[in-house]
N, C-alpha and C positions, 0 to 999 in steps of 0.2 A: 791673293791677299794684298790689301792697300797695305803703304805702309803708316808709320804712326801720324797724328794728324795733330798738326804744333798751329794751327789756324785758328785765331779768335772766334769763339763764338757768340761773342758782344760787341753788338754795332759800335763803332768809334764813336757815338755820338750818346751814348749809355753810358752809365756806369753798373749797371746791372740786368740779370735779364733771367725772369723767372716765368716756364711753363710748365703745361705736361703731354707728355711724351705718349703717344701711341703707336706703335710700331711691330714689324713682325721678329726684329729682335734688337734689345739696346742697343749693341755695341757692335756692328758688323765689322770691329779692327782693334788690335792693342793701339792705345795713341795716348797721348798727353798735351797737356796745354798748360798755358799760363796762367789760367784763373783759377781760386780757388771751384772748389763745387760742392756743394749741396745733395744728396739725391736718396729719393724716396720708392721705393718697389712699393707700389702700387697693386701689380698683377702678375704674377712671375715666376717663377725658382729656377735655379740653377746653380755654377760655379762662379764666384767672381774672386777674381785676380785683380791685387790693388799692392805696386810694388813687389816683394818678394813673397806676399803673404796670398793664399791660394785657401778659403772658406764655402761653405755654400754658401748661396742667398735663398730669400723668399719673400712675399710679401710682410709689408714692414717695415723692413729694415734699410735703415738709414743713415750713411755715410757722408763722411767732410774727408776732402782729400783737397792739399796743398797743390801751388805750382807745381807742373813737370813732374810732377807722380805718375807714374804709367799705370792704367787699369782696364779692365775689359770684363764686362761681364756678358757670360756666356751661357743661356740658357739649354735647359736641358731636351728641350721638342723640334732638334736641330730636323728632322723630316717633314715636319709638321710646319712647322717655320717654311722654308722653302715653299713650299705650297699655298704659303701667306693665311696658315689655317689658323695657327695659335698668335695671340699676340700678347706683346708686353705693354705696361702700363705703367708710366714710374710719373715725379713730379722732379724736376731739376732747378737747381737756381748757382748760377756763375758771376762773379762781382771778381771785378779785378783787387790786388792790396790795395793801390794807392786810393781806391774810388772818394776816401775820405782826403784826400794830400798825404803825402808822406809827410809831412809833419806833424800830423795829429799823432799818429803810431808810437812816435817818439815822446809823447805827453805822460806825467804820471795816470790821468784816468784811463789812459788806455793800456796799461799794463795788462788784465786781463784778456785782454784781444793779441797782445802780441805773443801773450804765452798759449791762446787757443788757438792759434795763426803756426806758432812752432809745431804744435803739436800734430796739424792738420798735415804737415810733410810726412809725416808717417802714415794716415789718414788711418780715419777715427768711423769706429763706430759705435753709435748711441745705442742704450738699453733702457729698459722697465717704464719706469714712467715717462720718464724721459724723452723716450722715440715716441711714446704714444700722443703728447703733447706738441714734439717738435715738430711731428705727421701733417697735425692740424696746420699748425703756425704755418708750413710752406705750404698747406692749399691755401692759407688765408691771401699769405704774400702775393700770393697767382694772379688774385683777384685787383689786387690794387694798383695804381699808377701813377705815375709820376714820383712828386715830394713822399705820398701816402705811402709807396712804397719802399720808399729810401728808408725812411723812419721807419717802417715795419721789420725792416732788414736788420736794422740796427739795435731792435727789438728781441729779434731772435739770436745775433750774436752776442747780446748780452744775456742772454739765457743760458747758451750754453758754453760760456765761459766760466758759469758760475756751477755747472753740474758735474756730479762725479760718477755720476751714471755712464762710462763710457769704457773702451777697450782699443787700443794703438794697434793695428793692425801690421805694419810692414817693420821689420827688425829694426835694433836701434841702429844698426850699423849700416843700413841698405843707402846707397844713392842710387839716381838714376845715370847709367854708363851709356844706354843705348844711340846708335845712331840709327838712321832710316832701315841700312842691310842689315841691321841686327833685329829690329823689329821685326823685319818677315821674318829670318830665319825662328825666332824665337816663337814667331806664331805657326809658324809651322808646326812645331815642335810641339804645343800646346794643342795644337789641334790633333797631331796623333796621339797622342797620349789621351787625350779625352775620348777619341773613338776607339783608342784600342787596348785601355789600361785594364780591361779585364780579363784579357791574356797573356801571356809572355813578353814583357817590354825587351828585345835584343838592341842591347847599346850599339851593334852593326847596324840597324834598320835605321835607327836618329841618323850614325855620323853618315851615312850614304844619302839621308834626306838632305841633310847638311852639306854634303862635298865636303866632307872633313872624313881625317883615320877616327878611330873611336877617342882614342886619347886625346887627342887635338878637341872633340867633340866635348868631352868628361868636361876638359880642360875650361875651353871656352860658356858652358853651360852654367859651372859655378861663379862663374865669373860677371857674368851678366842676371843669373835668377837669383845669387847670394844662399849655396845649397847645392851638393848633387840629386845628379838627376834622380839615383834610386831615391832619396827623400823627395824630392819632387813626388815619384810615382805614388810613394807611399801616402802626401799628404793627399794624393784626386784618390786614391783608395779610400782611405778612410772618409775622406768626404761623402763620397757616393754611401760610402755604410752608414754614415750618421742617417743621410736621408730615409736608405732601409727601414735601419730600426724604427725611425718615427711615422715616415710616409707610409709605406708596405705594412708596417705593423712585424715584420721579420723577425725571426729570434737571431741569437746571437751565431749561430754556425750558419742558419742563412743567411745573414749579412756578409759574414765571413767571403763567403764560396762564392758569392753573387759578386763580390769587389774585386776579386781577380787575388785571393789572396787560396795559398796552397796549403797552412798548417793552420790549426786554431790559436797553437799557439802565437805564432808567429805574429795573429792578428791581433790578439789580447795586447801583446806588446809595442806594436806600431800606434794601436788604438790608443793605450795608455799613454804613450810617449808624446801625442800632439795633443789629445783632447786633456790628458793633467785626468781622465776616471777612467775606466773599465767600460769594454760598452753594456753590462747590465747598468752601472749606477748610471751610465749616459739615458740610458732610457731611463728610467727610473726618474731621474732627476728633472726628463721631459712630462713625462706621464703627471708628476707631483703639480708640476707649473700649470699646466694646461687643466687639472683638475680647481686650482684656485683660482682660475680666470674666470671658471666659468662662475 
C-alpha cells in the first residue's frame, strides 16, 4: 500500500484540469491533495470513503470534496480488477482555490462560492436533478479549452452554489489528523474489514495488523476515523445490505445474514441507526424512485 498522495495533479502552468478517467480501479490508495475536486461515476459501484463518512457508490453519483479531504473509493470486483477485467469509468475536474486570485474570494459576489467552497471540506454530494444536470455540465467541461473552459467552470460553480439538492457527507466535527504512517496503517485496516466484514471482526486481528495491543488499537482508530471501529464495521455492513436489498433483489433476513450480521434484530437496528428507515421502507422507498424515473 502507497501511502497518501499530497502531489499536485494540475500542471503549474493550469489553473484547472478536467478529464475522464478509465482505469481498472479509481483510487488504488487513501490520499488527499490540495485541489478541490469534482468527480462523476460514470461506470462502477462500490464503497467510497470521503473523510469519516463510509457510503456506497454507483454510477451517477457525484461529489465536491475540499482541500486535504482524504478519500478512496473502492470498488467492489477487487478479483476481477487485478486481472484488469472490469473497469471504472468516472469524469474528474481539479481547479485549485486561488485559480481566480485570492482576492476575488474575498468579494461580495463571491459569497456564494466561499460558502460552497466551506462546505466542500466536508465533501458534498449532489442529488435529483441536480447530479443529472451537473453530470452533463462536467462532460461538457471535458470538451473545452483554454478561456472556454475557465468560464464553463465558473458556470458550473455557479450552479451549484445556488442548489439545495445536496447532502455533507463527512461529520461536522472530522478534520484531517492523518500523516503518511497513519495512512497505511488506516488502509490496511480498511482493507481487512472490506474482505472480511462478513465474518467475525476480532479487535486482536486489527491491533496485531497494527503492531498495537487492542486498546492502544480502539484508542488510535477513533481517533484518526472520528468513530469506533465496531461502528466502523457496522456502517461497511449495512452498506454492503443497502446494495443487497436493491442489487440482488434480497429480502430483508437475506440481506441480513449475507452482511455478516448475527440477529435480525440486531440488524433492523444498525440499519435504522445509519440509514434514518428500516430496510423494508429502505427498499420501498428505492423501488418507489426507480418506478418514477422510468
Amino acid at each position: 500500500m502507497k501511502t497518501a498522495l499530497q502531489k499536485s495533479p494540475i500542471p503549474e502552468t493550469r489553473a484547472y484540469k478536467a478529464k475522464f478517467l478509465k482505469e481498472p480501479v479509481f483510487d488504488p490508495n487513501w490520499h488527499f491533495h490540495s485541489e478541490y475536486q469534482l468527480f462523476l461515476v460514470l461506470k462502477g459501484k462500490g464503497t467510497r470513503f470521503i473523510g469519516d463518512s463510509v457510503q456506497p457508490f454507483k454510477t451517477g453519483d457525484i461529489t465536491f470534496t475540499g482541500p486535504n479531504l482524504p478519500h478512496l473509493w473502492r470498488n467492489d470486483q477487487d478479483i476481477d480488477q487485478a486481472s484488469d477485467i472490469a473497469w471504472s469509468e468516472g469524469a474528474v475536474v481539479y481547479f485549485k482555490e486561488d485559480f481566480l486570485g485570492r482576492e476575488f474570494l474575498q468579494t461580495e459576489e463571491a459569497i456564494r462560492l466561499r460558502q460552497v467552497f466551506a462546505r466542500s471540506l466536508r465533501g458534498i454530494e449532489f442529488t435529483g436533478k441536480t447530479a443529472e444536470k451537473l453530470g452533463s455540465m462536467i462532460k461538457t467541461l471535458i470538451s473545452l479549452k483554454d478561456f472556454d473552459g475557465m468560464l464553463y467552470l465558473l458556470k458550473i460553480l455557479n450552479f451549484i452554489s445556488k442548489t439545495k439538492e445536496y447532502r455533507l457527507l463527512a461529520s461536522p466535527g472530522y478534520t484531517n489528523t492523518l500523516k503518511e504512517a497513519d495512512t497505511e496503517k488506516m488502509y490496511r485496516v480498511y482493507a481487512h474489514v472490506m474482505k472480511n466484514f462478513k465474518g467475525k471482526m476480532a479487535l486482536s486481528d486489527l491491533a496485531e495488523l497494527t503492531n498495537m495491543t487492542p486498546t492502544s488499537f480502539s484508542r488510535y482508530f477513533k481517533v484518526h476515523a472520528n468513530k469506533s471501529f465496531s461502528e466502523f464495521v457496522s456502517e461497511i455492513r449495512i452498506g454492503h445490505a443497502c446494495k443487497l436489498l436493491i442489487e440482488k433483489r434480497m429480502n430483508v433476513s437475506q440481506a441480513c445474514y449475507n452482511s455478516g450480521f448475527q440477529t435480525l434484530s440486531n440488524f433492523n437496528r444498525q440499519f435504522k441507526a445509519i440509514t434514518k428507515r428500516t430496510p423494508r421502507d429502505y427498499k420501498r422507498e428505492y423501488t418507489t424512485n426507480e418506478i418514477t424515473r422510468r
